[in-house]
C-alpha positions as a LaTeX table, in Angstrom:
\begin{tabular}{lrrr}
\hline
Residue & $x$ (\AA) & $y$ (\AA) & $z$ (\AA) \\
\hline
Unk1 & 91.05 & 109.36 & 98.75 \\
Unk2 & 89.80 & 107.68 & 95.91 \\
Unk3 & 86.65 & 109.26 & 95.51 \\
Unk4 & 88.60 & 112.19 & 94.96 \\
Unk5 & 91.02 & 110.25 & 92.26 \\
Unk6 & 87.82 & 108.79 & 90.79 \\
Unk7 & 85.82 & 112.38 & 90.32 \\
Unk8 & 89.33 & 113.76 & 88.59 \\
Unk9 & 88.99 & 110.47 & 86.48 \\
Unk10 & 84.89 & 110.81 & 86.02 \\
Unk11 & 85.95 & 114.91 & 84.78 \\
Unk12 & 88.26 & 113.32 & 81.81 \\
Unk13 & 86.03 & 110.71 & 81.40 \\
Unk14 & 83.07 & 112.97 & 80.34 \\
Unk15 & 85.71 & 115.44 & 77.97 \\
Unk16 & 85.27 & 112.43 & 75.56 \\
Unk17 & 81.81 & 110.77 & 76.52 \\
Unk18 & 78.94 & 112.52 & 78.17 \\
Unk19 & 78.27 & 110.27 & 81.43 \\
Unk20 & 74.83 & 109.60 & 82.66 \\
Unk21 & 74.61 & 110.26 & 86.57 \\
Unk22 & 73.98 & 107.32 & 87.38 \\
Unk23 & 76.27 & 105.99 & 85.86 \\
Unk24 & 79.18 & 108.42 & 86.99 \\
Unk25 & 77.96 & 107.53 & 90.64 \\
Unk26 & 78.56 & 103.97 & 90.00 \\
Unk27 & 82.30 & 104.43 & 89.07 \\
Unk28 & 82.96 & 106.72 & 91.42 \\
Unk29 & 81.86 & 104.64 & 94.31 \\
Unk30 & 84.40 & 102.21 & 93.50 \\
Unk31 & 88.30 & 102.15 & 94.44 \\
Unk32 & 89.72 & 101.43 & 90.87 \\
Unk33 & 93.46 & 100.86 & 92.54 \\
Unk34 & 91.92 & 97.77 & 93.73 \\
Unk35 & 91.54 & 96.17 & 90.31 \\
Unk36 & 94.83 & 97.09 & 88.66 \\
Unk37 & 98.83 & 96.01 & 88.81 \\
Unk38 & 99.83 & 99.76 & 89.08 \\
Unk39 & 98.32 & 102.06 & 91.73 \\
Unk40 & 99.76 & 105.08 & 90.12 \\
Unk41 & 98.16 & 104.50 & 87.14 \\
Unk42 & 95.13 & 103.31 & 88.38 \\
Unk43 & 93.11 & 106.78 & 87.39 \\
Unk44 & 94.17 & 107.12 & 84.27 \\
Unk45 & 92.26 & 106.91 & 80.99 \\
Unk46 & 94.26 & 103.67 & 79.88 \\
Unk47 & 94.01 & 99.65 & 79.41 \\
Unk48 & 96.15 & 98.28 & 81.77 \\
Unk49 & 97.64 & 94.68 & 81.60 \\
Unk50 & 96.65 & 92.23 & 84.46 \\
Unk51 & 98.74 & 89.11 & 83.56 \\
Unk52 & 97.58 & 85.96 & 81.42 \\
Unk53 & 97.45 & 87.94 & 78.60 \\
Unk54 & 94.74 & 89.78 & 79.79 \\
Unk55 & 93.90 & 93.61 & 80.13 \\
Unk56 & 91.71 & 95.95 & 82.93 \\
Unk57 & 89.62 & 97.65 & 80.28 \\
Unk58 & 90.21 & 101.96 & 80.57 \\
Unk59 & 87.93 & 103.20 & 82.50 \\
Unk60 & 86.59 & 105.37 & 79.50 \\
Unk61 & 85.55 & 101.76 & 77.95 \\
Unk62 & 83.77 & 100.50 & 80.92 \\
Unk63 & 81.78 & 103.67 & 81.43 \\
Unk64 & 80.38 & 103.53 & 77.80 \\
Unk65 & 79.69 & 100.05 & 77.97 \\
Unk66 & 77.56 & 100.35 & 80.88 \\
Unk67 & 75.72 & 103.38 & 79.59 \\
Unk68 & 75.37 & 101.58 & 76.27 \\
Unk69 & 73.95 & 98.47 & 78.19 \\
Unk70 & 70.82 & 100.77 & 79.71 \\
Unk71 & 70.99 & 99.72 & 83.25 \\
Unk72 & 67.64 & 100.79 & 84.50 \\
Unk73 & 64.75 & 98.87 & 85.86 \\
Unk74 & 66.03 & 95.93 & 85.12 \\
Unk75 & 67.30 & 93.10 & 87.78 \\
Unk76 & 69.59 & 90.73 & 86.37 \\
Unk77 & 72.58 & 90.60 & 84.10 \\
Unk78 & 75.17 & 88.12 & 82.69 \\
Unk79 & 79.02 & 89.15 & 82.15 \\
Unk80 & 80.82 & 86.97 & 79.65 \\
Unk81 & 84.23 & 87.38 & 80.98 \\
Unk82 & 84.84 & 88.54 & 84.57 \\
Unk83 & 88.53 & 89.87 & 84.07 \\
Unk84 & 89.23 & 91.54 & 86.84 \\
Unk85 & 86.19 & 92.03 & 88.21 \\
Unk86 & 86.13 & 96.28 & 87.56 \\
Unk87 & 83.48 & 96.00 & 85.43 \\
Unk88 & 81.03 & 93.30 & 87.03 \\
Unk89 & 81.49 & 95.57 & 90.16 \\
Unk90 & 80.20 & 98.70 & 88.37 \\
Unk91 & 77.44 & 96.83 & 87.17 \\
Unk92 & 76.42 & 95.61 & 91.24 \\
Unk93 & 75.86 & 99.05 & 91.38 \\
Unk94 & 73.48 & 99.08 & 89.25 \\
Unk95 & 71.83 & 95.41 & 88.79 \\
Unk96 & 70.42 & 93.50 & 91.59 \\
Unk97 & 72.75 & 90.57 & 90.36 \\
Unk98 & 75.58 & 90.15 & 88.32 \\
Unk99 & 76.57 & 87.05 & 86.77 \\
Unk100 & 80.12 & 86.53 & 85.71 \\
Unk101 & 81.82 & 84.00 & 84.45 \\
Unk102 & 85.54 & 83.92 & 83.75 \\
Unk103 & 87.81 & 81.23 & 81.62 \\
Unk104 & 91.16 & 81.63 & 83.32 \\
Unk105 & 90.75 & 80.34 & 87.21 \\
Unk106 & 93.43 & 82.37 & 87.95 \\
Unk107 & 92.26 & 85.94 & 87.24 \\
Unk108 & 88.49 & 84.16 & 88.68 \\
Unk109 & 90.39 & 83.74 & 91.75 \\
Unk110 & 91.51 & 87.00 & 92.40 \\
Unk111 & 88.69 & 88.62 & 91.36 \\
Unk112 & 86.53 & 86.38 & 93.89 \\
Unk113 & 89.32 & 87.83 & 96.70 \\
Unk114 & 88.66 & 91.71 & 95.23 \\
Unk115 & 84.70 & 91.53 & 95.73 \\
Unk116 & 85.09 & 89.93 & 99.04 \\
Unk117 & 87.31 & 92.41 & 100.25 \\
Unk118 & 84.87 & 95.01 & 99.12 \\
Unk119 & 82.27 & 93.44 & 101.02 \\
Unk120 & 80.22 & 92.80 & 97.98 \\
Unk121 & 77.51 & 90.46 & 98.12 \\
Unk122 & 75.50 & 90.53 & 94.70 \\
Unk123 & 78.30 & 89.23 & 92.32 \\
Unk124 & 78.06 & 85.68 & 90.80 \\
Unk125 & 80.66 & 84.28 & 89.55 \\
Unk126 & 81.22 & 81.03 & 87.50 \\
Unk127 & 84.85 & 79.34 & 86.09 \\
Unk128 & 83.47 & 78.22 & 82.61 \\
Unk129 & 83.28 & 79.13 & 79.00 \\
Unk130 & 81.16 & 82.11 & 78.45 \\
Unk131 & 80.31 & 80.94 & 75.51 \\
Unk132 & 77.79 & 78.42 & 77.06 \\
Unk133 & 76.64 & 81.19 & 79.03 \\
Unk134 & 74.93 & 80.36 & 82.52 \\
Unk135 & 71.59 & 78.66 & 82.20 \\
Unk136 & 70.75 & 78.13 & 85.72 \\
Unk137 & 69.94 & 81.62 & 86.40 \\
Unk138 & 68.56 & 82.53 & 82.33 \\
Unk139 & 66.75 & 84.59 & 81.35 \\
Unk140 & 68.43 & 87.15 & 82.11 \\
Unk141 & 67.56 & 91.08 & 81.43 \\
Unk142 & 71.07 & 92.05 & 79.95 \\
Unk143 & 73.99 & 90.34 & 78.54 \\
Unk144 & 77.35 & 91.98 & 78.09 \\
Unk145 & 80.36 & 90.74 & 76.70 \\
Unk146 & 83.66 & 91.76 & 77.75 \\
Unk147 & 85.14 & 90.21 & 75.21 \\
Unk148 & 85.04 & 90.10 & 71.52 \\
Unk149 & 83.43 & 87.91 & 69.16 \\
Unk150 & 82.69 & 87.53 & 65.28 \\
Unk151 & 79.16 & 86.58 & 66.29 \\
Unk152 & 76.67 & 85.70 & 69.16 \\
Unk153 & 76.45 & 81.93 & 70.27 \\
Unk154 & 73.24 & 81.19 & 69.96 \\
Unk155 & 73.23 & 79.42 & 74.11 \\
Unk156 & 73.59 & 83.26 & 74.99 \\
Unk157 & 70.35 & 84.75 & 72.97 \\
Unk158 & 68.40 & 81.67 & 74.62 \\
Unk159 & 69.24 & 82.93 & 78.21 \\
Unk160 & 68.11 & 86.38 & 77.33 \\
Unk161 & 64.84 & 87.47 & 78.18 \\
Unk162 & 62.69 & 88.97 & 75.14 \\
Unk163 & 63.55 & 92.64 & 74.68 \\
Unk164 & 66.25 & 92.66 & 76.58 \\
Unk165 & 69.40 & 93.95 & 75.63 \\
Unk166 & 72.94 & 92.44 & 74.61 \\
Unk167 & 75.66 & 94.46 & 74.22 \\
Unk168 & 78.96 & 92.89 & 72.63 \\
Unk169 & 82.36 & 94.05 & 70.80 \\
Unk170 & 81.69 & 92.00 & 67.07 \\
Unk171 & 84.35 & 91.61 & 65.04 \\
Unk172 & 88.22 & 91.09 & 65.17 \\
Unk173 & 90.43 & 92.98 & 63.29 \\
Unk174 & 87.54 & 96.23 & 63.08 \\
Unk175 & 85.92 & 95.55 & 66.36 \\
Unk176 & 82.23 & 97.46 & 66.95 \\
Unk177 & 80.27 & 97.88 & 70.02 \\
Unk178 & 77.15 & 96.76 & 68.23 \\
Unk179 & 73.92 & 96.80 & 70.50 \\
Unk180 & 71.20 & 94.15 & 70.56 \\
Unk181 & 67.70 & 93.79 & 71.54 \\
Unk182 & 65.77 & 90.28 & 71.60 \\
Unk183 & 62.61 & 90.34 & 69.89 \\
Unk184 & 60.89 & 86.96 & 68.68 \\
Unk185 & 63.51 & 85.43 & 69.86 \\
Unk186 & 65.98 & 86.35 & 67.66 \\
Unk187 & 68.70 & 88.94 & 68.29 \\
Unk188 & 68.16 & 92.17 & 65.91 \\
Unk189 & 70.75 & 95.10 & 65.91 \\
Unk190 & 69.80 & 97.85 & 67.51 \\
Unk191 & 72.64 & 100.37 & 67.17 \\
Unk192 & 76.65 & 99.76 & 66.50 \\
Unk193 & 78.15 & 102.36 & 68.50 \\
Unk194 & 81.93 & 102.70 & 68.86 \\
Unk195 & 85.13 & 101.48 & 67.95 \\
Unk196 & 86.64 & 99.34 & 70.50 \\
Unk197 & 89.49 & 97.02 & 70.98 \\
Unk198 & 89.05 & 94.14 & 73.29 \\
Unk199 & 90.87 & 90.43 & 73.75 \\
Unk200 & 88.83 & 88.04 & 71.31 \\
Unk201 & 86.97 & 85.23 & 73.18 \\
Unk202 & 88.71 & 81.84 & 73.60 \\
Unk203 & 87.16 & 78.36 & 73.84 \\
Unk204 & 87.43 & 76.01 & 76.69 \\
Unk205 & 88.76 & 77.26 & 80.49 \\
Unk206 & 92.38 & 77.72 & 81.52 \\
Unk207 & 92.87 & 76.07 & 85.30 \\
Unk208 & 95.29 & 76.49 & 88.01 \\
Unk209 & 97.08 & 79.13 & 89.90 \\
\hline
\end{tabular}
């Protein structure tokens, strides 16, 4: 059933952004009803809140922030700010491993219980500050933030490998998807591409349940 909720989703979807195939397969292998309070509005073209303060990004976000990340032939990338887990689970369809970290143990939890359900094997996941980033498994070939910042901590262009790509929302009150590329190890800007609006990135972690 909801491959058929997901292609109706995919269809409005690409009325505002032209979807790659890949990239269309990707989000319409996965049951978005698992990821969201409201099963009825699951499909829909919306932010949804998730508790915590916290939102599922609309699907129409997390498509052009994968597309915008240029998933191909690459093996590895780190999520700063696992959420839900919606979009590190797109992104196992397209990266040999995701790595994920998440600041609020509860929504960690239960995004830990989603993948498992699914039966998905190639998500990471980490309770820290994303911020630090996740230097055990560095470099890695893309970085994408799924949160906003007013700049890039510098731990995070360290664990990126050279010419690889990070993709982040900059800015607070005019937020831009601004693309990066590593080259002599520093980050350049590569393209700003969209307006967004995202939850701004918070120090420290947030435990218990």
């Amino acid at each position: 059933m909801h491959r058929i909720q997901n292609a109706h989703m995919c269809a409005a979807i690409a009325k505002h952004f032209p979807l790659e195939e890949r990239i269309k397969e990707a989000i319409c292998a996965i049951p978005r009803e698992e990821f969201v309070p409201s099963k009825q509005l699951a499909y829909n073209l919306d932010a949804l809140p998730m508790g915590a303060d916290q939102f599922v990004s609309s699907p129409l976000t997390v498509a052009k922030m994968t597309q915008f990340l240029k998933p191909y032939q690459v093996d590895s990338v780190l999520e700063v700010g696992c959420g839900s887990g919606y979009q590190a689970m797109v992104l196992s369809k397209l990266f040999r491993r995701v790595f994920s970290i998440e600041r609020i143990e509860k929504l960690l939890i239960e995004a830990k219980e989603r993948f498992r359900k699914l039966g998905v094997t190639n998500i990471h996941t980490k309770l820290g500050d994303g911020q630090q980033g996740w230097p055990d498994y560095a470099p890695y070939d893309r970085i994408l933030f799924s949160a906003c910042a007013r700049s890039v901590p510098s731990a995070l262009v360290d664990q990126l490998e050279e010419g690889g790509i990070l993709l982040a929302p900059i800015g607070m009150q005019d937020q831009k998807i601004t693309r990066f590329v590593k080259q002599k190890g520093r980050l350049e800007v590569e393209s700003v591409l969209d307006s967004c609006l995202f939850v701004p990135i918070v120090d420290g972690i947030e435990r218990g349940v």
